[in-house]
N, C-alpha and C positions, 0 to 999 in steps of 0.2 A: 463424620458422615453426614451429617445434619446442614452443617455447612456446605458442603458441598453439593448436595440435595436442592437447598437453598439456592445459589449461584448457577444451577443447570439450569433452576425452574426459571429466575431472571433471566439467562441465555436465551430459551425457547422463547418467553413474552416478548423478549425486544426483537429477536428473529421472526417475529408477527409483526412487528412495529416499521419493520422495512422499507414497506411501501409506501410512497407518500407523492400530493400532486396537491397543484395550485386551479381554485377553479374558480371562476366569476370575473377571472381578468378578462384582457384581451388578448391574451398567448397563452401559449402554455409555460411561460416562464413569470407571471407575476397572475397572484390571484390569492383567494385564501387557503391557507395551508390545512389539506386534508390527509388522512392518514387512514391507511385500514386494519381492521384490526377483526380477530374473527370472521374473515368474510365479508365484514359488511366497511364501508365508508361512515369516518367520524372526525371529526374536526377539531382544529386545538385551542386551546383558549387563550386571551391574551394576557394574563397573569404572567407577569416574569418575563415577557418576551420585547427582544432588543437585534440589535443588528447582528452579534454575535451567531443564534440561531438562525438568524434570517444568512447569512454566510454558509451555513451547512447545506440549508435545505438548496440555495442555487448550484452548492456544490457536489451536490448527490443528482442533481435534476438537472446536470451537463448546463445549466444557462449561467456560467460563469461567476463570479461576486456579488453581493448584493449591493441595490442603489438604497433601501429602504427598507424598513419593518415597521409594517403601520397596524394599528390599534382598532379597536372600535366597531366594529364589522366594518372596515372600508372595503373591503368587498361582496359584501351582503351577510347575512347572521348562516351559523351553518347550522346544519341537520343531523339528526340523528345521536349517537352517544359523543362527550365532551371529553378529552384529554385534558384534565387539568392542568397543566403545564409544561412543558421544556425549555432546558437549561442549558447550555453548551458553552466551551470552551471558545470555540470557536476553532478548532485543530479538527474536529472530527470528521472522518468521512461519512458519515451515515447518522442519520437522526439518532436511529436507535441507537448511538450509542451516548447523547447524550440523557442527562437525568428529568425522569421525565414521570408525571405525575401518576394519577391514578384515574381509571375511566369511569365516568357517570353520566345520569341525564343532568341536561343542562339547567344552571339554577339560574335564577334572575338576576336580570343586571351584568350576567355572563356572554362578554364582546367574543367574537372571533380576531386570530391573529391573520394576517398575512404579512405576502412579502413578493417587495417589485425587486425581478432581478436585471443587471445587464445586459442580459439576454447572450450575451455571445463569452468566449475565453479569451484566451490571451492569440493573439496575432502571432507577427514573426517577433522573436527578442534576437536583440543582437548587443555588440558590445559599442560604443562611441565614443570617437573622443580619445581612444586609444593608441599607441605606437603601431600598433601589428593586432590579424585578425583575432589574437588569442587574449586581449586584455584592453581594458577601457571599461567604462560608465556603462551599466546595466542597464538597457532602455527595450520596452514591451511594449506591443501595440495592443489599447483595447476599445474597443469599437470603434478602430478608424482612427483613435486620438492614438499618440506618441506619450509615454508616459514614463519618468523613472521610479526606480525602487529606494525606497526609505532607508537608509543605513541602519537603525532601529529594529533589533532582531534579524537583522540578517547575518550572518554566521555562515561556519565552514560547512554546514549541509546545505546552506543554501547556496552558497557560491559553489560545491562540487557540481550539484547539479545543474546549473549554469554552465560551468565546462563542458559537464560531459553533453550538452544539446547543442552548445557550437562544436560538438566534435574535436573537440580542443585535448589537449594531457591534463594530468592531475592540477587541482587547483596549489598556485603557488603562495599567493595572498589576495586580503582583501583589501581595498584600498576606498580613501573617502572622498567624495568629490563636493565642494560646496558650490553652488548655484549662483551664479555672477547677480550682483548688484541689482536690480532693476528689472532680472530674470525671472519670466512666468512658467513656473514648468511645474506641471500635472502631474502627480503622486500616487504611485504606490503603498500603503502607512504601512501596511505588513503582510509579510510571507512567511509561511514557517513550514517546512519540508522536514520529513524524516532522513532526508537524503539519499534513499534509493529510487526517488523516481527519478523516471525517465526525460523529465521535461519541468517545467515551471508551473506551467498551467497545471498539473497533479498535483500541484502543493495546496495547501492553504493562503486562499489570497482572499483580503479585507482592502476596501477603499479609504476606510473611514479607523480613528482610532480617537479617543477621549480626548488626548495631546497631541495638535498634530506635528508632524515632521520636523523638530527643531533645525531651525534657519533652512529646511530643504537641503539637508546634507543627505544626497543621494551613495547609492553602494556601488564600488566598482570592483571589477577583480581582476588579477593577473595568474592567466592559467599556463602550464605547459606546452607548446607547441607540438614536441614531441610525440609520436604516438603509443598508444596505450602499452604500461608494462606486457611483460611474459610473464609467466607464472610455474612455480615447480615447489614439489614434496621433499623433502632431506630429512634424513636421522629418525625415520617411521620404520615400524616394523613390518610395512607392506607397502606396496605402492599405493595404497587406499590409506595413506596414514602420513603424519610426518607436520613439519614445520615449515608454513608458508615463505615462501623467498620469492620476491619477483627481479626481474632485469629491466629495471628504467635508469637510463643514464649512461648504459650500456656497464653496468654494472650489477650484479646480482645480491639479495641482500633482505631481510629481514622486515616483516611488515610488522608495527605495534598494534597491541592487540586492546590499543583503549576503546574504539568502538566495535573491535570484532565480534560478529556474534552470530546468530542460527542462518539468519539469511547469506551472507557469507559462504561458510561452513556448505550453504545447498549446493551454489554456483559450482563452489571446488569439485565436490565427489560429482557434478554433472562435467563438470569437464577432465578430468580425470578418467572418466569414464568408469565409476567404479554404483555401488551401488547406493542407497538413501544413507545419507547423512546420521549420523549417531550421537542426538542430541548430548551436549555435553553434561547433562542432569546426572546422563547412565555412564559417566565414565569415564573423563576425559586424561589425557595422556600425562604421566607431571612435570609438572613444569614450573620456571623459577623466575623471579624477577630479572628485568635485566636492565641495566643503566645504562646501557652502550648506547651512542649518537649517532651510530651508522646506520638505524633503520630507513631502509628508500622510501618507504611512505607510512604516515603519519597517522589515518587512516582510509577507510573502503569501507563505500556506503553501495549496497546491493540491496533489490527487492525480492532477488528469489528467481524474479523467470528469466533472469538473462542465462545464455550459454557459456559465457568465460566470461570471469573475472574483469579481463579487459574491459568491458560494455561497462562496468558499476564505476560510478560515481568515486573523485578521489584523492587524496589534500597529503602533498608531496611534505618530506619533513624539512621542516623549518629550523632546525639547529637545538632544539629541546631536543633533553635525552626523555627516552621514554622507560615509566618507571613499572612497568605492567608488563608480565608476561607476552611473549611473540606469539605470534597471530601462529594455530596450528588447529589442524581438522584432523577427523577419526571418522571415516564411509565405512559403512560396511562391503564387505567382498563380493555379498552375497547380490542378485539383482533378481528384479521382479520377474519373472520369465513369462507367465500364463497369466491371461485380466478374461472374466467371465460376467457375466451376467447372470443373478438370480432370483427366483420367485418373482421376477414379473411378470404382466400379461399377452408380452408378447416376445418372442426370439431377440428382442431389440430392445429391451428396459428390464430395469429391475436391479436388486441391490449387487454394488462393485463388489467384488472380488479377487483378492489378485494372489497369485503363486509364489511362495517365496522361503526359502528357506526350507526347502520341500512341504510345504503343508501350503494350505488355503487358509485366508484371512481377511477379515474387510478393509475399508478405510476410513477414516475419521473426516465427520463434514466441517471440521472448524476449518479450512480456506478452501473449500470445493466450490467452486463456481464454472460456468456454462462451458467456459474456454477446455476446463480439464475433462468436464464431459465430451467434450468435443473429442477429442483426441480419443479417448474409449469407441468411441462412435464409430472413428476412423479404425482405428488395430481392429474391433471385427468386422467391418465390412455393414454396417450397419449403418452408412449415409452419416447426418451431422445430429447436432443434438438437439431438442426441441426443450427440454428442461434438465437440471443437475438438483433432484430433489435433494433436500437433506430431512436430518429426525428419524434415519429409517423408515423412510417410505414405504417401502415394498418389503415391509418386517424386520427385526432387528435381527440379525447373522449372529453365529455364536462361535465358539474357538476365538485364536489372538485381534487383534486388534491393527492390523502390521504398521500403516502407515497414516502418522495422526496429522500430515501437511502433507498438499500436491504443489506443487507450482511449472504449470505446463503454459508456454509461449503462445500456441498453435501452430508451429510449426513442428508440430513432432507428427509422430506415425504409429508412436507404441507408446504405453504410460512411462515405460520403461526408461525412457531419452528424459521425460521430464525430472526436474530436481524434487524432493522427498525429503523428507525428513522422519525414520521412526518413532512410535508413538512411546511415552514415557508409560508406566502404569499408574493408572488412575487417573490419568488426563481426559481419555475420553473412554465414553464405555459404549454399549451397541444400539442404543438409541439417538446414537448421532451417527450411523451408519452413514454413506454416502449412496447417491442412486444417479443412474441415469435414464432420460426417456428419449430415444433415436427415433427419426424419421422411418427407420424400417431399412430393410435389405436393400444394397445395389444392384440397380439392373446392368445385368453383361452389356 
């Protein structure tokens, strides 16, 4: 318990640590890196800080990669309390999540960090160079320059998702292109993607690497042409159950289930049309190894808010057999029916609640954000959303916990269309309540 006590208290600190902005440049994309914390604006040090960090923070502040992470106060000394440090991978979406020191006033001799970004993402990507529109040399535009991608960590997530933004079929391979003789061509060093976005520019992109680009072997792929499989449940004890099959190739057939996992699993029970997803912690259905060669795809990479399957990211099989258990989901029957609002200050906010299971329950703020407020907004009539508190805002709710993941697109009209996932016990508990604050009632 102590442990776990421990890693909330972390949770909340760095979910303070969110906010962050550049100031003393001349945009708002390069200046010294300031952060708020309590309320108030406080600045980070430049202890430990490199391009790595300076990569997160443009990529949380929409201004694409960074060109630099400079030292010194080069953009003038900052004010108020000191961050002693941050550390990052260089993967992370959000500051807060990389390691990150501890707050004081500032001692002597103590520089501020900043960081100049590109100021812009990624342009159009397209393929070059290629036989047909679905395969060729990966080339990105950024800021106006034509630019390829590094073969160097690029991989089957990064090539799905590349398919899936030229609207292409499942990726089939990756292929390597070396750069002709006397050839000057502009580098991407690295990209690294979880594989369920939607686009490239979502991923992690760096300009810069320690080594760079040996001989500019840039990354090429060859995708599907084909259009995206179908999708169906077999050998479930309900229609909300069963062992994933899809029909690419026009044949139907067995997905391996080496990368399958929660995200997945949402997309299914959302198109299915059955109810949140039933993490497999609580239960999953049994199931055996299987050596067979005939699986159609290899894997599927999804982020949660797509509506079918089809939309996720996705790497056709290659002729390995696969030695892992077949991709198979468990929704519950049950569906969320009734979403209220309570104890807030107005007809229009206050903490979620939603109907399910015949009883009332909250929902857990680990992936609430503004989009799924929105949708709440929308089912009562209650205009759009102007905030998605979390921490239990509007007091912590008591009874179950129902649903500890939302993942709503904005095109829903009920919570109910969005993908779900229920909450395991002891995951979350009622001080991470979810809340919403709405513009107020529509006018007839």
């Amino acid at each position: 318990e102590l442990a776990v006590s421990i890693c909330r208290s972390i949770e909340r600190k760095k979910s303070i640590l969110s906010q962050v902005r550049l100031a003393g440049g001349s945009g708002p994309c390069e200046g010294r890196v300031e952060l708020l914390y309590n309320q108030t604006w406080g600045w980070l040090s430049d202890e430990k800080w490199g391009r790595l960090g300076a990569d997160v923070i443009c990529r949380q502040l929409g201004c694409g990669p960074s060109m630099a992470a400079v030292k010194g106060d080069h953009f003038g000394p900052g004010s108020g309390h000191v961050l002693g440090k941050g550390m990052c991978n260089g993967r992370e979406q959000d500051f807060s999540q990389c390691i990150l020191g501890a707050w004081k006033e500032r001692e002597e001799n103590q520089k501020s960090a900043g960081v100049i970004c590109l100021a812009s993402g990624f342009g159009n990507v397209r393929l070059v160079n290629g036989s047909a529109l679905c395969n060729g040399t990966v080339e990105v535009t950024l800021s106006g320059s034509s630019r390829r991608v590094c073969i160097w960590d690029f991989a089957s997530r990064e090539a799905a998702v590349t398919c899936r933004q030229m609207g292409c079929g499942p990726l089939m391979k990756i292929q390597e292109n070396l750069v002709g003789a006397g050839a000057e061509v502009q580098m991407v060093e690295k990209i690294h993607c979880s594989g369920g976005e939607a686009e490239l520019s979502k991923c992690s992109v760096s300009l810069w690497r320690e080594e760079p680009c040996f001989l500019g072997v840039s990354a090429g792929v060859v995708c599907a042409q084909s259009s995206p499989p179908e999708m169906r449940l077999v050998g479930g004890s309900s229609v909300c159950s069963g062992k994933v099959q899809v029909n690419y190739g026009g044949r139907w057939g067995p997905v391996c289930a080496d990368e399958w996992g929660t995200l997945e699993e949402v997309v299914v029970c959302r198109q299915v049309g059955c109810g949140p997803a039933i993490d497999t912690a609580q239960g999953k259905m049994p199931s055996h190894p299987s050596r067979s060669s005939h699986h159609v795809l290899e894997s599927i990479y999804c982020n949660g808010h797509e509506s079918q399957l089809s939309q996720c990211g996705s790497v056709a099989q290659t002729g390995k057999n696969c030695h892992v258990p077949q991709a198979e989901v468990l929704c519950s029957q049950s569906v969320i029916s009734k979403v209220a609002l309570v104890n807030g200050t107005t007809a229009c906010s206050g903490r979620v609640e939603v109907y399910y299971k015949e009883k009332w329950g909250t929902v857990c703020d680990k992936n609430w954000d503004l989009t799924d407020a929105n949708v709440v907004c929308k089912e009562l009539g209650c205009g759009t959303a102007i905030e998605a508190p979390k921490a239990a805002h509007f007091s912590p709710g008591d009874g179950p916990i129902w649903l500890e993941k939302v993942f709503c697109n904005g095109s829903e009209t009920r919570l109910s269309e969005c993908g779900a996932v229920t909450s395991r016990r002891g995951v979350c508990d009622h001080s991470q309540d979810a809340s919403v604050i709405c513009t107020g009632p529509e006018q007839p």
